[in-house]
C-alpha positions as CSV (number, residue, x, y, z in Angstrom):
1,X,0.0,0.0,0.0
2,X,1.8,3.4,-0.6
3,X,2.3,5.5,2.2
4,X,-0.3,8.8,0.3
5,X,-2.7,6.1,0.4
6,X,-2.0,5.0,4.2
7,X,-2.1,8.8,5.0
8,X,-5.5,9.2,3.7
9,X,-6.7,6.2,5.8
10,X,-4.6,7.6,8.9
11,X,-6.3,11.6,8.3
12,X,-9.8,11.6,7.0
13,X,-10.9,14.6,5.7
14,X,-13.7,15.4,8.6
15,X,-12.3,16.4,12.0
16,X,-13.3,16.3,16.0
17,X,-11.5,17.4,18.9
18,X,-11.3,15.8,22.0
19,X,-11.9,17.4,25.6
20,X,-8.7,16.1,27.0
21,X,-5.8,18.8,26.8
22,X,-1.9,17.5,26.4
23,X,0.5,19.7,27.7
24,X,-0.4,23.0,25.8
25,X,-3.3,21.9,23.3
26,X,-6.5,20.2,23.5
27,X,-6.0,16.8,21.7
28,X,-7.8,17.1,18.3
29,X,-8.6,14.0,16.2
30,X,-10.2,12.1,13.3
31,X,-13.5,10.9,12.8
32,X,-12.3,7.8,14.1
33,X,-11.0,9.4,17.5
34,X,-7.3,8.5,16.2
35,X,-4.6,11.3,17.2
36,X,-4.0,14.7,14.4
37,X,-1.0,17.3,15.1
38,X,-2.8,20.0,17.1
39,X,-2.1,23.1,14.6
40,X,-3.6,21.1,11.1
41,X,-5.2,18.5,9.9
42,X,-2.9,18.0,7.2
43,X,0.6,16.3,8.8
44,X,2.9,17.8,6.7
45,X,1.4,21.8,7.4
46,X,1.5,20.9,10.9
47,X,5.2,19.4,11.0
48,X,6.6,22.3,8.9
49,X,4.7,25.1,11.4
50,X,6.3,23.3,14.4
51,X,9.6,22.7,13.2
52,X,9.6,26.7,12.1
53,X,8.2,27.7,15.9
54,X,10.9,25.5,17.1
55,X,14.1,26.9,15.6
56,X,12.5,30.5,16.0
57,X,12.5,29.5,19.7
58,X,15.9,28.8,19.8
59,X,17.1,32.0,17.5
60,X,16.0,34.7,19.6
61,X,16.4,33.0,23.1
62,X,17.8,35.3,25.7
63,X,21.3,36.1,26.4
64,X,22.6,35.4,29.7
65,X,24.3,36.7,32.3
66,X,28.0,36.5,30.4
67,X,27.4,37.8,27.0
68,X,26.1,34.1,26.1
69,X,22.9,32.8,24.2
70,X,21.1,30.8,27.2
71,X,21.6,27.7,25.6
72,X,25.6,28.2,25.3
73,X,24.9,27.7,29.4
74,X,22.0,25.7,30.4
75,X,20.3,22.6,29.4
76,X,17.0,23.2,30.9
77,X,14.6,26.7,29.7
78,X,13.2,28.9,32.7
79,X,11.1,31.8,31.6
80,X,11.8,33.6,35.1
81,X,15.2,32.6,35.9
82,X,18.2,31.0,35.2
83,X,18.2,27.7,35.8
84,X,21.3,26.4,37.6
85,X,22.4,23.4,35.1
86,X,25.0,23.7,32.6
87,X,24.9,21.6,29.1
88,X,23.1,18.9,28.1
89,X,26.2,16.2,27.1
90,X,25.2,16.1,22.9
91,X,23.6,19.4,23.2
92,X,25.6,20.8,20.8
93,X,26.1,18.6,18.4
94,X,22.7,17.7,18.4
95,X,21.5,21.3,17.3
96,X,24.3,21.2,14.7
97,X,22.8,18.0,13.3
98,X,19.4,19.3,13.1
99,X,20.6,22.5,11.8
100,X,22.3,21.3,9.1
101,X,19.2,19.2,7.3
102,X,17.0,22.4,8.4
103,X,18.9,24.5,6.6
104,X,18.6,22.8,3.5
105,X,14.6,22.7,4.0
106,X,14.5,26.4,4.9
107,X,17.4,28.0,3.1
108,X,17.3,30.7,6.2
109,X,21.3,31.8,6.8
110,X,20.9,32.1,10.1
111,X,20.5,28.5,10.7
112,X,23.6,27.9,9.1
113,X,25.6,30.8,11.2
114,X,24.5,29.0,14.3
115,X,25.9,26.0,13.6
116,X,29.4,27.8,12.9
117,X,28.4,29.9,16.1
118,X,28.6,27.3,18.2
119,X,31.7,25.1,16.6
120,X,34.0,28.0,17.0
121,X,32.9,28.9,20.3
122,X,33.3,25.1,21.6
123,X,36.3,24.3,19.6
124,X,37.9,27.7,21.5
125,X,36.5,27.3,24.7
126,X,35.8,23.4,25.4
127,X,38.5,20.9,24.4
128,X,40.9,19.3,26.5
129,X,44.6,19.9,26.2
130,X,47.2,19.1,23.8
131,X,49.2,17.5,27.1
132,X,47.0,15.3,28.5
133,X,46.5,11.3,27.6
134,X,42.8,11.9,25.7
135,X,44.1,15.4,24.5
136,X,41.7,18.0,21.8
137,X,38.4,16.3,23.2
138,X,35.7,17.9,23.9
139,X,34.5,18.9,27.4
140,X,30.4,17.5,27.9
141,X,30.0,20.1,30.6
142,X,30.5,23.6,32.1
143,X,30.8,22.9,35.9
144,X,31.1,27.0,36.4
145,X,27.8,27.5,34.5
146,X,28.9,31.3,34.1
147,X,32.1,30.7,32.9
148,X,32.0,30.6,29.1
149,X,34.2,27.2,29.9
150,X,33.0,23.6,29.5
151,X,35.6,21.6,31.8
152,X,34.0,18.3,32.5
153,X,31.4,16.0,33.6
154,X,28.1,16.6,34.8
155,X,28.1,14.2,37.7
156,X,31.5,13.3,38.0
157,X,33.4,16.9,37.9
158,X,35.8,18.6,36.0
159,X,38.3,16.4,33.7
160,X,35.8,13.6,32.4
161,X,35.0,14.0,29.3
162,X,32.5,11.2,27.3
163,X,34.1,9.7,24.2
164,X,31.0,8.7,22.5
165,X,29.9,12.7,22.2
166,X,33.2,13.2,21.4
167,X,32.5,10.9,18.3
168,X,29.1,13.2,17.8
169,X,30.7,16.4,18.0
170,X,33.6,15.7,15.3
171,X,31.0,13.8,13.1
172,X,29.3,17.6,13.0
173,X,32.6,18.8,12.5
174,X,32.9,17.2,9.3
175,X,29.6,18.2,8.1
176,X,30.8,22.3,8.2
177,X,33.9,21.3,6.9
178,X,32.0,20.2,3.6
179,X,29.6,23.2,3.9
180,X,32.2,25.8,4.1
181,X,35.6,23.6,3.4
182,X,37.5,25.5,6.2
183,X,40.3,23.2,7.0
184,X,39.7,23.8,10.5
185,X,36.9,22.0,10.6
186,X,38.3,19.0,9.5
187,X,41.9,19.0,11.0
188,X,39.8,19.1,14.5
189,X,37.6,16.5,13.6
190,X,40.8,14.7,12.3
191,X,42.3,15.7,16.2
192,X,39.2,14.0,17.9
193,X,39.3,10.5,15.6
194,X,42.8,9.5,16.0
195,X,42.0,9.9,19.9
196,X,39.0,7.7,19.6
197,X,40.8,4.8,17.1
198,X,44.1,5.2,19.4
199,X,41.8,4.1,22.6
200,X,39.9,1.6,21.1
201,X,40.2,-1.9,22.7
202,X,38.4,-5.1,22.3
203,X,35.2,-4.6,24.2
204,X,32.7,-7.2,26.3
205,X,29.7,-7.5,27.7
206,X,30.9,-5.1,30.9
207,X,33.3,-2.4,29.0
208,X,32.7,-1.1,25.6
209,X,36.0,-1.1,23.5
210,X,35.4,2.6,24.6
211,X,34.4,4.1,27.8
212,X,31.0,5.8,28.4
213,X,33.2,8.8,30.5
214,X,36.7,8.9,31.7
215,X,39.0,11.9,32.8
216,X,41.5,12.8,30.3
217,X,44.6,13.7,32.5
218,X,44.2,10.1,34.3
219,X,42.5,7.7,32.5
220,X,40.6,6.8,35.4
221,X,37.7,5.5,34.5
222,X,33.8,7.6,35.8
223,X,31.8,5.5,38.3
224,X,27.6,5.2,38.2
225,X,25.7,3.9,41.2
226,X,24.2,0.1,39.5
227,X,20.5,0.6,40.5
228,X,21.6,1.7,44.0
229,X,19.9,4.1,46.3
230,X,22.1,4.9,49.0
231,X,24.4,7.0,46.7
232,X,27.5,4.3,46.5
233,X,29.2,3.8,43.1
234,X,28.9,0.4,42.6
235,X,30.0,-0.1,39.2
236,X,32.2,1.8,36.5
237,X,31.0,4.0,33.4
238,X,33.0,1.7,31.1
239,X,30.0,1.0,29.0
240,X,27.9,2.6,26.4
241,X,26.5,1.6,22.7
242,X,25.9,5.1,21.5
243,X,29.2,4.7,18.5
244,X,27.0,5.1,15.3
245,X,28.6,8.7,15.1
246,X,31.6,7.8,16.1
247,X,31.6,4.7,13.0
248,X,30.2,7.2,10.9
249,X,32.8,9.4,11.6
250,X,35.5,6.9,10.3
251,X,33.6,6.4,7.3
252,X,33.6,9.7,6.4
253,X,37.3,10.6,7.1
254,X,38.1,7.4,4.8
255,X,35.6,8.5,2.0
256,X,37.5,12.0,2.2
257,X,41.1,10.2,2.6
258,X,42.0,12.4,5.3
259,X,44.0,11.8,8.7
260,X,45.4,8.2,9.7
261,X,42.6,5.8,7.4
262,X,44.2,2.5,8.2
263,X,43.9,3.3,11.8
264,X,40.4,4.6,11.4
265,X,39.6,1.3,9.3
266,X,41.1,-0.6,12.5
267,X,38.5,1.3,14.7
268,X,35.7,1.0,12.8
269,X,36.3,-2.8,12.3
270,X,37.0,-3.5,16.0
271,X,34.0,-1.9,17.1
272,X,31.8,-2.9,14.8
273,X,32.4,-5.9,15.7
274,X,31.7,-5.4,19.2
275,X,28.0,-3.6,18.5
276,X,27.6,-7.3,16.5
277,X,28.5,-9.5,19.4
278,X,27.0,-7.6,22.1
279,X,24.4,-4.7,22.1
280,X,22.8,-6.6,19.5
281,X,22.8,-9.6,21.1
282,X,22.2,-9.3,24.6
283,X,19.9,-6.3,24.1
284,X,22.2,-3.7,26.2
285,X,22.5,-0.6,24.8
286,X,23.3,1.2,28.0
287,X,23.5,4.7,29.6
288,X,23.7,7.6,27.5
289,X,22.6,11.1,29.4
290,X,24.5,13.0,31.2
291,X,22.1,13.7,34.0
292,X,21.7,10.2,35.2
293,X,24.3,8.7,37.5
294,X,23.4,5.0,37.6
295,X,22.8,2.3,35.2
296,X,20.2,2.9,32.1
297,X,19.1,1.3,29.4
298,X,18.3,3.6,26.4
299,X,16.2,3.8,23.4
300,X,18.8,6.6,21.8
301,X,21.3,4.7,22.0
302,X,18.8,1.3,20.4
303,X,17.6,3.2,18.1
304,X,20.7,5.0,16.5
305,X,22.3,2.4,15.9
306,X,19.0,0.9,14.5
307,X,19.0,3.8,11.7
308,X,23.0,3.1,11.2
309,X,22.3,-0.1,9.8
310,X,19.8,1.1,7.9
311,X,21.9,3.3,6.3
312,X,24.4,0.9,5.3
313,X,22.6,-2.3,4.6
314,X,25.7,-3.4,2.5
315,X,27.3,-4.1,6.1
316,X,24.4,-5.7,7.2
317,X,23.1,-8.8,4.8
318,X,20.5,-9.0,7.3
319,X,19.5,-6.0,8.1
320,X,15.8,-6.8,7.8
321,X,15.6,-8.8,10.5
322,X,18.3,-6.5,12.7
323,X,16.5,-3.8,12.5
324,X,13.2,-5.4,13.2
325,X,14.4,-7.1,16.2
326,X,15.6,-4.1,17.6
327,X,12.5,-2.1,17.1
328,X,10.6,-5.1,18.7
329,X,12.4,-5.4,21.7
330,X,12.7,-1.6,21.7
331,X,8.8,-1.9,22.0
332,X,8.7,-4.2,24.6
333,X,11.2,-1.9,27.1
334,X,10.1,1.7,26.0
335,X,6.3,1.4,24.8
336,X,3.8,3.6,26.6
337,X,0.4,3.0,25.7
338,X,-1.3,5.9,27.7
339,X,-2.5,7.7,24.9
340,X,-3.8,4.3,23.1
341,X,-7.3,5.6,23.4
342,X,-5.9,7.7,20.8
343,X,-4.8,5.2,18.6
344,X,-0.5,5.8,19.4
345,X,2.0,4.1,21.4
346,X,4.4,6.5,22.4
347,X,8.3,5.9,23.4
348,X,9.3,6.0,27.2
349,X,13.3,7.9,27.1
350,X,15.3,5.2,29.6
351,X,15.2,2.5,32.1
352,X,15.3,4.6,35.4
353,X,12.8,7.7,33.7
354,X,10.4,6.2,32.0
355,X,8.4,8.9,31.0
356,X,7.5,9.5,27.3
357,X,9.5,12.1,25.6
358,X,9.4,14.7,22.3
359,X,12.5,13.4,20.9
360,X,12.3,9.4,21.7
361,X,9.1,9.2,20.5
362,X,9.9,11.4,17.2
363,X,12.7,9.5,17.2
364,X,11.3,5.9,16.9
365,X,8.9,7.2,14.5
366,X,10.9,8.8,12.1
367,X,13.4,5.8,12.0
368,X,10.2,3.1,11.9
369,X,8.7,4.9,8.9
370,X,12.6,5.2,7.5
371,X,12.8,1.2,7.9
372,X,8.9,0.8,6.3
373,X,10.6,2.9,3.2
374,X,13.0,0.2,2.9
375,X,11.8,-3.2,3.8
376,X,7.6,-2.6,2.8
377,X,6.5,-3.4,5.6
378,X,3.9,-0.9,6.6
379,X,3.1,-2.7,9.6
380,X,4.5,0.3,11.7
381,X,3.6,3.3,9.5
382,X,0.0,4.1,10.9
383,X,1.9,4.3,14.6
384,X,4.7,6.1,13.6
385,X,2.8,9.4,11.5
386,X,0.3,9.7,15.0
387,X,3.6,9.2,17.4
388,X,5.2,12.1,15.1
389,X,1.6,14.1,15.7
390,X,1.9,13.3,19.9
391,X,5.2,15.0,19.6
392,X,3.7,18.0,18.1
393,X,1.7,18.7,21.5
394,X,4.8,19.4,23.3
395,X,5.3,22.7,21.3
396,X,4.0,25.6,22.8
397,X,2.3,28.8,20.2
398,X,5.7,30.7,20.8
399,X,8.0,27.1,20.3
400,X,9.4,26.4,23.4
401,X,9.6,22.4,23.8
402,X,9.3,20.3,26.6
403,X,8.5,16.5,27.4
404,X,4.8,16.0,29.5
405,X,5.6,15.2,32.5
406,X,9.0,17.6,33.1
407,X,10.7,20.4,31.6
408,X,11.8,22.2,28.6
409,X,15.0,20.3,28.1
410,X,17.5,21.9,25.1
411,X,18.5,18.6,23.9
412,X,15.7,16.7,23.4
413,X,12.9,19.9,22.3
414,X,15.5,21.4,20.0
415,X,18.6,20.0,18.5
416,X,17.1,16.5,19.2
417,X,13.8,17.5,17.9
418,X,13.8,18.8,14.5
419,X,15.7,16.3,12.9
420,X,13.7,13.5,13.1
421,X,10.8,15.5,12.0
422,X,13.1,16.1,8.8
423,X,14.2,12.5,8.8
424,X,10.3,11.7,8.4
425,X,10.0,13.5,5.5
426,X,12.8,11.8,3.9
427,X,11.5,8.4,3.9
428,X,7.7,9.6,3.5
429,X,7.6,12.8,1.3
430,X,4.1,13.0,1.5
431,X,4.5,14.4,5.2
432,X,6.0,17.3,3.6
433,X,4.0,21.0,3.9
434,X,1.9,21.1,0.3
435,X,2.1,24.7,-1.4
436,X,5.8,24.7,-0.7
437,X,9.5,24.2,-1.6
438,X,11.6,22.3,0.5
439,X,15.2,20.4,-0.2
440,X,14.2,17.4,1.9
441,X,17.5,15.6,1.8
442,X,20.9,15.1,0.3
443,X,23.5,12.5,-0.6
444,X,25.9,14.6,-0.4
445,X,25.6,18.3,2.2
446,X,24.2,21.2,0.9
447,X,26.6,24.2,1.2
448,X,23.9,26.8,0.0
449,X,20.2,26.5,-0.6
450,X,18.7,29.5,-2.4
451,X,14.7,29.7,-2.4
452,X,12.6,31.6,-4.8
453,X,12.5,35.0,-3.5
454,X,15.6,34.5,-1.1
455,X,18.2,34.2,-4.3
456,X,21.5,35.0,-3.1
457,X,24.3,32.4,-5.1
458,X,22.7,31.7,-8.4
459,X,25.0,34.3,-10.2
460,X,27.9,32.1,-9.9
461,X,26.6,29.8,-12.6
462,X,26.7,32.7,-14.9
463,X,23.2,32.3,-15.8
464,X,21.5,34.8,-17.8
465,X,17.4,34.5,-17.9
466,X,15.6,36.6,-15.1
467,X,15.9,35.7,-11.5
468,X,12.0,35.3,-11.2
469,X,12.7,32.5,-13.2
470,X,14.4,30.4,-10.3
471,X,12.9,28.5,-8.4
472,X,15.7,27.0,-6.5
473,X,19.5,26.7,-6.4
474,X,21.6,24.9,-4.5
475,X,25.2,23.5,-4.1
476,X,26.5,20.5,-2.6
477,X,29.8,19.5,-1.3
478,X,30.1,16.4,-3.7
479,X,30.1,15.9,-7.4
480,X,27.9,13.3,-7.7
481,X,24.9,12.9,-5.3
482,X,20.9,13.0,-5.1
483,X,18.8,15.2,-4.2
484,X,14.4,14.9,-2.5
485,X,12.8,18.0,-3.2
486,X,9.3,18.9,-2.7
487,X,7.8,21.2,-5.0
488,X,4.8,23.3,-5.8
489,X,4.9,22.5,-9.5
490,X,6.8,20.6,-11.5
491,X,10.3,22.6,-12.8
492,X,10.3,23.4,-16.7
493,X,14.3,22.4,-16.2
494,X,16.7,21.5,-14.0
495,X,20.5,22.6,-14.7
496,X,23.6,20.9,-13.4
497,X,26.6,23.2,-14.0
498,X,25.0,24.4,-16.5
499,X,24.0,21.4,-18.2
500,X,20.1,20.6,-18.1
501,X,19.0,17.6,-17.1
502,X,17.2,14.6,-18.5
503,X,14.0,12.9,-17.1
504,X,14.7,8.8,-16.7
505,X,14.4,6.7,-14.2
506,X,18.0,5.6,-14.5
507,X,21.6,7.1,-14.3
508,X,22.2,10.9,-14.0
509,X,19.0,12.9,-14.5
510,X,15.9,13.7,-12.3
511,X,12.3,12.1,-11.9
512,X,8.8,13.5,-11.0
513,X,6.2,12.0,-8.7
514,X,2.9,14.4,-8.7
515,X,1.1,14.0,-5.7
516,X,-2.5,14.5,-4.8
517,X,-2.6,17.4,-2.7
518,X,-0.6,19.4,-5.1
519,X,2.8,19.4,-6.7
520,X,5.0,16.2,-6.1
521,X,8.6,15.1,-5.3
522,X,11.5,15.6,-7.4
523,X,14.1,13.6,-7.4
524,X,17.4,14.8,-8.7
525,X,20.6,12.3,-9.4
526,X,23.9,13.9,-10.1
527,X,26.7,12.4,-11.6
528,X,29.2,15.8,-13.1
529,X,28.4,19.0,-10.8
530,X,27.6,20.5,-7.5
531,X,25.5,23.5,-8.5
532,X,22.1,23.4,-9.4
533,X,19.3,25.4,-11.1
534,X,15.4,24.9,-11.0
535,X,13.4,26.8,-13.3
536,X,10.0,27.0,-13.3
């Protein structure tokens, strides 16, 4: 059944609303009392409104007290005061990874300055030093929340440091390197990976081949309490699962045949191998938040890895039933059924919190309709499009974020937010806003994304016809590469470097998929150039 079809099924045309309110909004829903995004009927209006509330939210957020953007400081919002915690572990480089595919959907320049904002300031203010035995890593925490200084560990003080955001952080360092191709970029992502590969050992079921946090002038391993109450430290923080960036982060450095590739093909291998024998195996997938200091189990860290092997199925000859099997048992340790009445299953965040979250639940849904893209099995598709609408109700009308039961977190309602909203549209188009134009993902990265009306970079293909001619341009880091783009109306050409475009299904060229509600999906595959023209 194609997923427009499902849709229609999912979101009949006649709407009711509910009595019972969810965080911010009264629940609205379908004639068959099944669960619609709170702003519009129509998913892909309501996803593309939230996801714009969202990063306006975080753009004009208060400065603090030292010259700082709030969320340089804290991990949690407070409208009245400043609230006393410093950064979330991944909260940078999970804003950088939303921001990057949101500003290929948006084009807005200001997404893309953020993301250089907040590399520069980390890079200059937050990495260990050159002297110590893990040296250029980044910091996950500023223990002096005022000081413009991120020093340590959230739990376990100043010098820890977690290797597995480490792995996040460069990953996102890459990514500007191919937007802007400062060097910079990539000789500190290059700094960060020949730590990791250097410190890789053969892992078991008790330490991962690298640690969850250890301090980088000792190499003493962190400690976490294991399901203990009275405070003791029972058991080490030698174990996590969450090294999906960290692989990816090999991959790319090899692809780009940059910094020491036999040693990053070492890495990669060795821990590989490791996610094989054990997360996968014996279902532990470990801690991954900062905040917590005892054993959890998490569905980020499931999950991720889940999406990794999606990604690269020619690693995984059965990725089918991988992925599968973790979603099911993902299920079985995360589900929350207590918004069944409206027809969705919702995603608990860990073991020792489980409370349903924005992010875990857009999460699972975005990577569930991702795997029902791949494999045809739609079994999970109805779920996933109304989890993706729960998540919606966390947004407030002026776009700050926060999970039902707690607080506005800066991780999980922002940089951990967007993407998967994003991340949906990619492996079900249809959920894209009709009456627009959006780059919904790339191959390659997009360096520049130019929208009709917001033309900026066009001229430097030398073209000659009127501007109000464009639709879009964009350029992208690599030569050869495709492009999902949803359009109003179908373009009268496409030009690659100049040279237009054929329609075919096969080889270099584009193809056109009208849709019912109004324009359709292009689909442009590049095989000679980086800069491309839409006309209308």
């Amino acid at each position: 059944m194609k997923n427009g079809l499902l849709l229609l099924l999912i979101f009949p045309l006649a709407v009711l609303h509910a009595q019972e309110k969810l965080i911010y909004h009264t629940i609205r829903t379908d004639t068959k009392g099944m669960i619609i995004p709170w702003y519009d009927p129509d998913p892909g209006k309501s996803y593309n409104h939230i996801i714009n509330q969202v990063w306006n939210f975080w753009d004009t957020m208060r400065r603090d007290m030292n010259g700082l953007p709030y969320y340089m400081n804290h991990q949690v919002w407070n409208p009245d005061f400043d609230d006393p915690r410093g950064i979330g572990g991944d909260q940078f480089a999970m804003a950088m990874s939303s921001w990057r595919l949101y500003y290929a959907y948006s084009g807005n320049e200001r997404v893309k300055e953020n993301m250089f904002f907040i590399a520069d300031y980390y890079l200059t203010h937050g990495l260990s030093g050159s002297d110590t035995r893990w040296p250029s890593m980044p910091f996950p925490y500023n223990t002096l929340v005022y000081s413009g200084v991120y020093d340590g560990d959230m739990r376990i003080g100043r010098g820890f440091i977690q290797p597995d955001k480490a792995g996040s952080f460069a990953l996102e360092l890459i990514h500007l390197y191919k937007i802007r191709e400062n060097p910079q970029y990539l000789e500190a992502a290059i700094r960060i990976a020949d730590v990791l590969a250097a410190h890789i050992r053969d892992g078991d079921s008790s330490y991962s081949p690298l640690p969850f946090k250890v301090n980088v002038f000792t190499g003493q391993l962190g400690m976490l309490r294991d399901h203990g109450l009275d405070g003791t430290c029972m058991d080490t923080a030698g174990y996590t699962s969450n090294w999906a960036p960290a692989l990816q982060l090999f991959l790319d450095l090899r692809g780009l045949g940059q910094g020491d590739t036999t040693a990053y093909r070492t890495g990669f291998d060795r821990l590989l191998s490791w996610m094989r024998a054990v997360p996968m195996q014996l279902n532990k997938w470990g801690p991954f938040f900062e905040d917590v200091d005892q054993w959890s189990e998490t569905q980020i860290n499931a999950m991720t890895f889940a999406r990794f092997i999606m990604e690269h199925r020619a690693l995984f000859p059965e990725w089918k039933q991988e992925v599968r099997a973790i979603i099911d048992k993902v299920h079985a340790r995360f589900a929350n059924n207590n918004w069944r009445k409206y027809g969705v299953t919702v995603t608990n965040e860990q073991t020792v919190y489980q409370v349903p979250g924005e992010s875990h639940s857009a999460r699972q849904a975005a990577d569930e309709l991702l795997y029902t893209s791949l494999s045809g099995d739609s079994s999970f598709f109805d779920n996933a499009v109304r989890e993706l609408n729960w998540a919606t109700y966390m947004v407030d009308f002026d776009g700050k974020n926060r999970f039902p039961q707690d607080e506005p977190w800066l991780t999980d309602g922002y940089g951990d937010y967007i993407r998967h909203f994003l991340r949906a549209m990619d492996a079900t188009p249809t959920l894209t806003a009709p009456g627009e134009d959006h780059i919904i993902s790339s191959t390659s990265v997009i360096q520049q994304a130019d929208y009709r009306g917001h033309l900026k970079k066009y001229i430097y293909l030398n073209f000659d016809a009127d501007s109000s001619t464009v639709v879009l341009f964009y350029r992208t880091f690599d030569t050869t590469g495709t492009e999902k783009i949803r359009l109003r109306a179908k373009p009268s050409a496409i030009l690659v470097d100049g040279h237009r475009l054929v329609e075919t299904a096969h080889g270099e060229g584009y193809d056109w998929t009208p849709f019912k509600d109004g324009g359709g999906l292009l689909v442009v595959r590049r095989e000679k150039g980086r800069k491309v023209l839409l006309l209308k």
